[in-house]
C-alpha positions in Angstrom: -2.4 -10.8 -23.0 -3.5 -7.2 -24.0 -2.7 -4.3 -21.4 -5.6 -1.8 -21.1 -4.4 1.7 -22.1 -4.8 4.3 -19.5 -5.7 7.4 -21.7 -6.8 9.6 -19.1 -5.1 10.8 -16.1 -6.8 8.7 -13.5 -7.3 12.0 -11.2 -8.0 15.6 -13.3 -8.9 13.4 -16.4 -6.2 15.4 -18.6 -5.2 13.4 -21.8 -1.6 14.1 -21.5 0.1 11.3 -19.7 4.0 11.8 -20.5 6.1 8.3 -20.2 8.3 8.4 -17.0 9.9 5.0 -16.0 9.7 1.5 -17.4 10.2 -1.6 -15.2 10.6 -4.4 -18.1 8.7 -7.7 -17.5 7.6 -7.5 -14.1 5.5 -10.4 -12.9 1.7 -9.5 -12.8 0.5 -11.2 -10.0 2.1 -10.5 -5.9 1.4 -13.7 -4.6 1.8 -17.2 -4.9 0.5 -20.1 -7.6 1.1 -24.0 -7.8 1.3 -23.4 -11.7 4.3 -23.9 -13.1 6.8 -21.5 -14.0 5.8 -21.1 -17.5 2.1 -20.3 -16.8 3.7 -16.8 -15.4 2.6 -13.9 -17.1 5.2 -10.4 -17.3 4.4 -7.6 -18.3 6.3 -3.9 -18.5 5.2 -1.7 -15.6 5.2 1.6 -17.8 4.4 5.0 -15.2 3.8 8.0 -16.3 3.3 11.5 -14.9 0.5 13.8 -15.5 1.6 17.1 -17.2 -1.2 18.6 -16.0 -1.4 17.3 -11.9 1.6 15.7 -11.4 0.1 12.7 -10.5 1.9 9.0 -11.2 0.4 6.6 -12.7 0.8 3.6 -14.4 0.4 4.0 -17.9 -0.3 0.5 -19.1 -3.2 -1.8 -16.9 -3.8 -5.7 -16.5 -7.4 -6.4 -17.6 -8.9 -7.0 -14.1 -9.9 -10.4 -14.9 -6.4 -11.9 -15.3 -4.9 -10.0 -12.6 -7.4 -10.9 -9.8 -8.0 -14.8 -11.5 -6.2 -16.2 -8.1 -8.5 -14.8 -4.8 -5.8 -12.2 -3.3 -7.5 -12.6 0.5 -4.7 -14.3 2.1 -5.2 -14.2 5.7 -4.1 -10.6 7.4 -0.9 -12.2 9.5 1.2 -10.1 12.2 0.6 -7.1 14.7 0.3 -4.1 12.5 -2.6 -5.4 10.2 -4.4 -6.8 13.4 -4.1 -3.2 15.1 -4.9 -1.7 11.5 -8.5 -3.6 11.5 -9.1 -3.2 14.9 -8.1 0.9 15.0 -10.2 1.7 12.1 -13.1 0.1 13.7 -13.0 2.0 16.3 -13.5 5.3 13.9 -16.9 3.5 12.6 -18.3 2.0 15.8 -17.8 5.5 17.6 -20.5 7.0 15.4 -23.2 4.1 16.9 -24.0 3.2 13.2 -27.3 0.9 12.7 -26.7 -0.2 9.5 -23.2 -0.7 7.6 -22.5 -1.6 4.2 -18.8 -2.9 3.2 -17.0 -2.6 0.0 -14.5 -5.7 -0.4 -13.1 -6.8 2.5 -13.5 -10.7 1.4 -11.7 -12.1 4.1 -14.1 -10.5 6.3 -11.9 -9.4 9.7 -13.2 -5.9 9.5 -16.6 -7.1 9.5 -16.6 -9.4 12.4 -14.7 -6.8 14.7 -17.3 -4.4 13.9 -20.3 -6.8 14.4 -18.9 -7.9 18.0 -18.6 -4.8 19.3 -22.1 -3.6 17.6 -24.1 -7.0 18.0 -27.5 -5.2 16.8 -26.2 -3.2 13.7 -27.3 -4.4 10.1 -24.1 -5.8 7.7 -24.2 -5.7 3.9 -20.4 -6.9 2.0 -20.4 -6.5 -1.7 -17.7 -8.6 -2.5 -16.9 -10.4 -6.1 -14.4 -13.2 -3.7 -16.0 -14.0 -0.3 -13.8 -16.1 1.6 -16.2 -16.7 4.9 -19.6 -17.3 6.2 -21.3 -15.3 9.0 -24.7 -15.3 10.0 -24.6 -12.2 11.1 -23.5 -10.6 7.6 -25.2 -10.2 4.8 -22.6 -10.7 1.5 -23.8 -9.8 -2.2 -20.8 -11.9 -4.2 -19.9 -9.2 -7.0 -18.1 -5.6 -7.8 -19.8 -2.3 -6.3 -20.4 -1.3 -10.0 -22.7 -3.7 -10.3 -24.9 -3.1 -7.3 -24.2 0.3 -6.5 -28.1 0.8 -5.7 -27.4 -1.8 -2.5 -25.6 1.1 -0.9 -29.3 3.3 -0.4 -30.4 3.7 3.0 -27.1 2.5 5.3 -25.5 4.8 7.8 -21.9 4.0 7.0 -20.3 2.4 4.0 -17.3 1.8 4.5 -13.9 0.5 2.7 -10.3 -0.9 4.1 -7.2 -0.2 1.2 -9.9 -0.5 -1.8 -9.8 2.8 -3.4 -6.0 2.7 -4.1 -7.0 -0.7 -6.4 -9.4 0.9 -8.4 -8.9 1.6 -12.1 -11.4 4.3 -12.4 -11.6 6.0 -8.8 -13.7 8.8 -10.2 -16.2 6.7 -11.3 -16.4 5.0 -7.9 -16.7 7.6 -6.1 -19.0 9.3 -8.2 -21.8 6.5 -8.2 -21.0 6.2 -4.6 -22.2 9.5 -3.9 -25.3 9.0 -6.3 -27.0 6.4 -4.2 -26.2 6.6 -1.1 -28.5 8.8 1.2 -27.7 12.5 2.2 -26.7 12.0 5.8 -24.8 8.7 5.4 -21.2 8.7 6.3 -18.4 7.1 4.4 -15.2 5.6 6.4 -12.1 4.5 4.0 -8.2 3.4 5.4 -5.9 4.1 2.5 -2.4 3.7 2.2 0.5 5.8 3.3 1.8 5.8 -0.5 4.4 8.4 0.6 5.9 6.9 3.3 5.9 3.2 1.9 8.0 4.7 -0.6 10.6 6.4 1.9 10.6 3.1 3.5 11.9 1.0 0.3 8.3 -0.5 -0.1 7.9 -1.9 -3.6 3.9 -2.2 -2.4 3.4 1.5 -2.3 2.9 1.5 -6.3 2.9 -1.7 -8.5 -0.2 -3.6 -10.8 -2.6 -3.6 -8.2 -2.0 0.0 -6.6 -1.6 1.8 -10.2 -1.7 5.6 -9.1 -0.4 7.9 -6.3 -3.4 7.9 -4.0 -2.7 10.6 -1.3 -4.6 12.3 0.8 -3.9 15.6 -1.4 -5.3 13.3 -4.2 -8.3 12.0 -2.2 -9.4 15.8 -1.3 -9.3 16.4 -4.7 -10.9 12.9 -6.4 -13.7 14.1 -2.9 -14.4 17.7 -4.4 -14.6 16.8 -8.3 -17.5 13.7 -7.4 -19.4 15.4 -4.7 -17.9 14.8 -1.0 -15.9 16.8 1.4 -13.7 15.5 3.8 -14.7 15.7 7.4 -11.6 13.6 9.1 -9.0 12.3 8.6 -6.2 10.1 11.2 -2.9 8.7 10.8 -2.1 5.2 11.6 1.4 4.8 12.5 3.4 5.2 8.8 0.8 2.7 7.6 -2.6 4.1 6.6 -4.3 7.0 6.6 -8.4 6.7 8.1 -10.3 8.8 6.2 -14.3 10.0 6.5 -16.2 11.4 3.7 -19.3 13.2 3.9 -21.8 14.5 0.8 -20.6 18.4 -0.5 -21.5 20.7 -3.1 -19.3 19.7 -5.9 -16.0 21.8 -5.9 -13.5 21.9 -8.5 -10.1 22.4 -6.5 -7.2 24.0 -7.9 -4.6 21.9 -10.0 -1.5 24.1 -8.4 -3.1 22.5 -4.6 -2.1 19.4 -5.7 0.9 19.4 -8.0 3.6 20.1 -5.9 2.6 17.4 -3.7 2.6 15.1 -6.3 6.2 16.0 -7.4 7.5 14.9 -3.9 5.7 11.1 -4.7 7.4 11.4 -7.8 10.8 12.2 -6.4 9.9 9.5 -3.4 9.2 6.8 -6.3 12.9 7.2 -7.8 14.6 6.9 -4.0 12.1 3.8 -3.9 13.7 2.2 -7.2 17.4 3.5 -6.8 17.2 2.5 -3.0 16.4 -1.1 -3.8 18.8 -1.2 -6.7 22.0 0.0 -4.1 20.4 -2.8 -1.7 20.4 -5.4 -4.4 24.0 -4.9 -5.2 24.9 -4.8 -1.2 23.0 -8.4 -0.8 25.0 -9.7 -3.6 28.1 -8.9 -2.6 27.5 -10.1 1.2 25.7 -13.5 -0.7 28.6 -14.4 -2.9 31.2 -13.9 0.4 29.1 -16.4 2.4 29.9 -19.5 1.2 28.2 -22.6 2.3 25.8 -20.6 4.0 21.7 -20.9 3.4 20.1 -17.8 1.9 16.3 -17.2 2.4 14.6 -13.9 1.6 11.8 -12.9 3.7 8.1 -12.3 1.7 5.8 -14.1 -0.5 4.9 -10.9 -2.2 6.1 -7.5 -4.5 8.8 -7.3 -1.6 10.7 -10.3 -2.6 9.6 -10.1 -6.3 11.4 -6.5 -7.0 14.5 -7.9 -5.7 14.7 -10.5 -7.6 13.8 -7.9 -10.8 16.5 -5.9 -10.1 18.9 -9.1 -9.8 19.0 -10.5 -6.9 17.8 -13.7 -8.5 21.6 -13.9 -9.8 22.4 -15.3 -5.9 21.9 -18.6 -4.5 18.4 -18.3 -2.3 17.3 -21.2 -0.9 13.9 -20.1 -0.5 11.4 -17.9 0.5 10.1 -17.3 3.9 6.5 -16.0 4.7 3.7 -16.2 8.2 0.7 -16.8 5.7 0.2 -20.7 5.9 -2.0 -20.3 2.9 1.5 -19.8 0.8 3.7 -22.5 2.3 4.7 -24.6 0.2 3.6 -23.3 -2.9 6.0 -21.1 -5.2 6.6 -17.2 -5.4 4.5 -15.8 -8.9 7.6 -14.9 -11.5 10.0 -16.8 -9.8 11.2 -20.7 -9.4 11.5 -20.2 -5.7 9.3 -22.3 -2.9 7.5 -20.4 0.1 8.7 -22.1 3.7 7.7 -21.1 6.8 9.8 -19.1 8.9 10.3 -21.8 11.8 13.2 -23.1 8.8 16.0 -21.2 10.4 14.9 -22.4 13.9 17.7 -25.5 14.0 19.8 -23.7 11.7 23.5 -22.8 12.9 24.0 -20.0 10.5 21.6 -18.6 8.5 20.9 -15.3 5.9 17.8 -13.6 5.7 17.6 -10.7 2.6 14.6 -8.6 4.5 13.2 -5.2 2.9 9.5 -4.9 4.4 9.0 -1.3 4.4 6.5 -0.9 7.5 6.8 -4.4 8.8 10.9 -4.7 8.8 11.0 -4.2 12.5 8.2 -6.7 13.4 9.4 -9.3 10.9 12.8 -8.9 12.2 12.4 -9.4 15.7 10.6 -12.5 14.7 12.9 -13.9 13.0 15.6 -13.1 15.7 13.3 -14.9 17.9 13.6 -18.2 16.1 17.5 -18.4 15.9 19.9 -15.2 17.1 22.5 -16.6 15.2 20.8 -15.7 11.9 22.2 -12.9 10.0 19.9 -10.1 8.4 20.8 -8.3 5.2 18.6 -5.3 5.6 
């Protein structure tokens, strides 16, 4: 497989992109596969900073087409993403919209909370991986880019953590603003890159989420392509809801931005050393529990950088995860199987190696639930 070169700084379009930080054959994909083991594809995660913005970015891409081959639209599972869905629709439904076109959003959640609580208002999804059916919404199966023209005419369009997976924001954005109409609104939730770094959160920045989006950056991606923006709201440490309205173009200042993107910088390196001090922690707790199970909590980049850094040096059992779509099948880059949580239930000791970033305190008390004996490395 051939990476796709990023040449240009995915925000202020400068060519200088100076190498920062290699992580060496990281697996490509965060989910799950039935493959086996030798189908996996690694690749370096190569990030580099801007010398002109400051922004971090990874410097090397997986072509799209390998990286989204397996539908990512595992069901949403647990309280925070239920609240997220339901919270940001209230920021669209409040503005009475008649007609709404969604970017993504396969799984369709968003979509059917909004068209409950507006039962009369027109739905359009572009979508390339539809994973439902409603009556009630319309779904073109494809990438924006390709029917960017759809977007003409709608009140809202709207998008739930899309930008951050774009390879070419600019561009987005850009033919975004070209057809939709003058008065239309547009409603995004992004992610809270900075504080899913603080919080040890390996799915802050990875394949999929290549470059620092923050709401610094997104000012500044709004003034270069055309749009201003009018509000933004904070969602717990989670997301950032964010509305977007046409502007005169406006070339912001590179110094607005650049100190803020030192701090994500300096955030990314507590991220990486953080785990690594963790890593060594678990180990040494691990290899003084003999005879004791080991599971790690996460089907996804949670689990996987742990197991980078060398945690896959330890006996683990398995790996536990809510998302029924993944029992059963293995974790992508590693040999080890996905149970359910409701393993540990009978168990009468038990270690669970859990580093969720925004969810730790929900997943915990879960697991607690299920057996109080069971012993959390956190």
């Amino acid at each position: 497989m051939k990476p796709i070169k990023r040449i240009r700084c995915v925000l202020c379009e400068s060519k200088f992109l100076k190498s920062y930080r290699k992580l060496i054959k990281f697996p490509i994909y965060m989910g799950v596969t039935e493959l086996p083991l030798d189908s996996d594809i690694f690749m370096d995660q190569e990030w580099a900073i801007c010398e002109n913005c400051s922004c971090l970015q990874l410097n090397n891409l997986v072509p799209l087409e390998i990286l989204y081959s397996v539908n990512h639209s595992v069901e949403a599972v647990g309280k925070i993403w239920q609240t997220h869905h339901e919270e940001f629709a209230k920021t669209i439904v409040r503005e009475s919209p008649v007609s709404i076109c969604e970017i993504g959003g396969s799984h369709g959640y968003l979509a059917r909370i909004i068209t409950h609580k507006l039962p009369e208002v027109k739905y359009l999804m572009i979508e390339p991986s539809p994973t439902f059916h409603n009556e009630r919404i319309e779904i073109v199966k494809g990438f924006f880019e390709d029917h960017s023209e759809r977007v003409l005419g709608f009140d809202s369009i709207i998008h739930s953590h899309v930008l951050e997976h774009l390879y070419e924001p600019l561009k987005f954005m850009t033919e975004l603003n070209k057809n939709m109409t003058q008065s239309a609104s547009v409603h995004m939730s992004i992610p809270n890159i900075n504080a899913l770094l603080l919080k040890f959160g390996s799915n802050a920045l990875n394949f999929e989420h290549t470059y620092s989006l923050t709401p610094e950056n997104l000012s500044f991606m709004a003034g270069k392509t055309g749009f201003k923006i009018v509000n933004v709201e904070y969602y717990i440490d989670h997301s950032f809801f964010v509305t977007l309205k046409k502007a005169e173009k406006n070339q912001f200042q590179i110094e607005e931005i650049k100190v803020k993107n030192e701090i994500s910088i300096r955030n990314f390196d507590l991220l990486w050393n953080g785990l690594s001090e963790f890593v060594e922690r678990a180990k040494s707790r691990i290899n003084n529990g003999s005879g004791v199970p080991v599971y790690i909590f996460g089907a996804h980049v949670f689990s996987q950088s742990l197991f980078h850094l060398g945690l896959s040096q330890c006996s683990i059992e398995g790996v536990l995860d809510n998302a029924t779509a993944k029992i059963g099948k293995r974790l992508y880059g590693t040999p080890y199987k996905v149970f359910h949580p409701e393993v540990i239930l009978n168990l009468r000791k038990a270690i669970v190696i859990l580093k969720a970033a925004s969810y730790q305190s929900e997943i915990k008390k879960q697991l607690l639930a299920l057996n109080s004996s069971v012993e959390i490395i956190e």
